[in-house]
N, C-alpha and C positions, 0 to 999 in steps of 0.2 A: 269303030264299032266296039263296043265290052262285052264282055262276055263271064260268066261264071267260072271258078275256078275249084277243082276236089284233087287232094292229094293225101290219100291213103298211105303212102311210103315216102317222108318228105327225106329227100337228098341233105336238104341245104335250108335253111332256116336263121335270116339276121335281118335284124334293122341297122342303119345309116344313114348317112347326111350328103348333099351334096350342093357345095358353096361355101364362100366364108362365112366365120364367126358373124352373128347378128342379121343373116340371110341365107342361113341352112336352109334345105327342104328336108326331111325328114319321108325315108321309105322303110315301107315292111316288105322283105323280098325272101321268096322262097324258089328252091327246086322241086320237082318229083316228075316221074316216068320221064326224064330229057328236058323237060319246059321249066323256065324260069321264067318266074314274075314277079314284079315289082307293084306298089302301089304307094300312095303318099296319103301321110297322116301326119297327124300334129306334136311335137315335143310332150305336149302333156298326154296323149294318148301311150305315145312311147312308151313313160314313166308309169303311169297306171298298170300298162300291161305287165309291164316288169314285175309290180310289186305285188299285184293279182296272182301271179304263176307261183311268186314267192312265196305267199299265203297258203297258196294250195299244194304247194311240194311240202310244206308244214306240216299239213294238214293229213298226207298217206302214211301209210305204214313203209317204215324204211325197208331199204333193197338197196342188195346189193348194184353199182353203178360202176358203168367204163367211164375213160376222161370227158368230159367236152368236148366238140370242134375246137380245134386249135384255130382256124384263120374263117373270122366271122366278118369279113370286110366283104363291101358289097360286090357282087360280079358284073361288067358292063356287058350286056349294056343296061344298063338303068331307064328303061321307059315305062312309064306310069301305067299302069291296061288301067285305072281305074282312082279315086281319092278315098281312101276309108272315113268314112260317117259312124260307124260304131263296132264295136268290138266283142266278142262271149267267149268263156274258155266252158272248156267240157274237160272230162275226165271217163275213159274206158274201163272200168274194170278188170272185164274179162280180160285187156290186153295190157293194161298197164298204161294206156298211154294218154298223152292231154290233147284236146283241142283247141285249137287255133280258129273262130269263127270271125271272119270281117264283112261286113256290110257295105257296099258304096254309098256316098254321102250323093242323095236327089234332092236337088234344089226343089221348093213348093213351083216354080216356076216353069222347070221342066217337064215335058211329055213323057216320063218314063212310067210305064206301071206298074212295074216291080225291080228294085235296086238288084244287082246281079252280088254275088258273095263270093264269096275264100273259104275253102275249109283244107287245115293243115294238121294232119296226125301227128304227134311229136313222142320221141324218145324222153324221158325222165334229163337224159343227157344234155341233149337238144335246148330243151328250156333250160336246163341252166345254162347251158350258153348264149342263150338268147337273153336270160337277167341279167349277167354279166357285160355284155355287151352294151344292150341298152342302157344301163348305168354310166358305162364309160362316154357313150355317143354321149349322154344328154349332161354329161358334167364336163363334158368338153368345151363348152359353150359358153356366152357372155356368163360373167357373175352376178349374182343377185343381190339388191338391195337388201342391207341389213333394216330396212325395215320396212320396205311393203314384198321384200320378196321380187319384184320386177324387174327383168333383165336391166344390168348398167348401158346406154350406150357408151361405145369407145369415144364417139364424137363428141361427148359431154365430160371428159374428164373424170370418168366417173361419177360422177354427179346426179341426183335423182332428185326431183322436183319434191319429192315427198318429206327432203330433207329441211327446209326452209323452218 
């Protein structure tokens, strides 16, 4: 069963991987009020959201900030409630602080009538460590073609069809 997720005062806020190189999965996992959750989404989702937050920390009026989280690696246990299908960030005002909005991805296939969601309040802090991170996860991973950009596999010697 899924279920909807709202965290007002998030604890704990990282994406991660789990598997080797060229068969990660890729989770957004958050704390708030005791509960941790996990959900899986895609490398490129990863990347997006990283660079979207980064945009919009840009974009505020500077303030004064404490450090980052120091240790943004994932907590086990890692089980999916759900796969992200789409992503939104918001921004508070009044409080200063951003949102985190996640969507579950409904197949056209499935009986579901409404996708259930993630909503994560975040400290200015927070998402930077949340950019940081995500940057590290996703350049951790195969290297990419210098020229179409698509993961090398290891099993081709490097080698990319595009190269011919």
């Amino acid at each position: 069963m899924t279920e909807s997720y709202s965290f007002d005062a998030v604890e704990f806020f990282t994406v991660g991987t789990l598997g080797p190189r060229g068969e990660r999965t890729f989770y957004l996992q958050g704390r708030g009020d005791g509960k941790l959750v996990s959900f899986k989404l895609e490398k490129q989702q990863v990347m997006a959201l990283a660079d979207y937050l980064d945009q919009v920390l840009d974009d505020l009026p500077e303030t004064a900030l404490g450090p980052p989280p120091a240790d943004l690696s994932l907590r086990e246990p890692v089980v999916s409630a759900w796969t992200i299908g789409a992503l939104g960030v918001a921004y508070a005002d009044d409080e200063d602080r951003l949102i985190v909005l996640a969507e579950e991805f409904v197949d056209d296939d499935d009986d579901v009538n409404e996708p259930n969601h993630a909503r994560f309040v975040l400290r200015r802090e927070q998402v930077i460590g949340l950019i940081h991170r995500a940057r590290d996860v996703v350049s951790a991973g195969r290297a990419p073609c210098e020229y179409c950009g698509s993961p090398l596999q290891p099993r081709n010697g490097g080698w990319c069809a595009c190269s011919n």
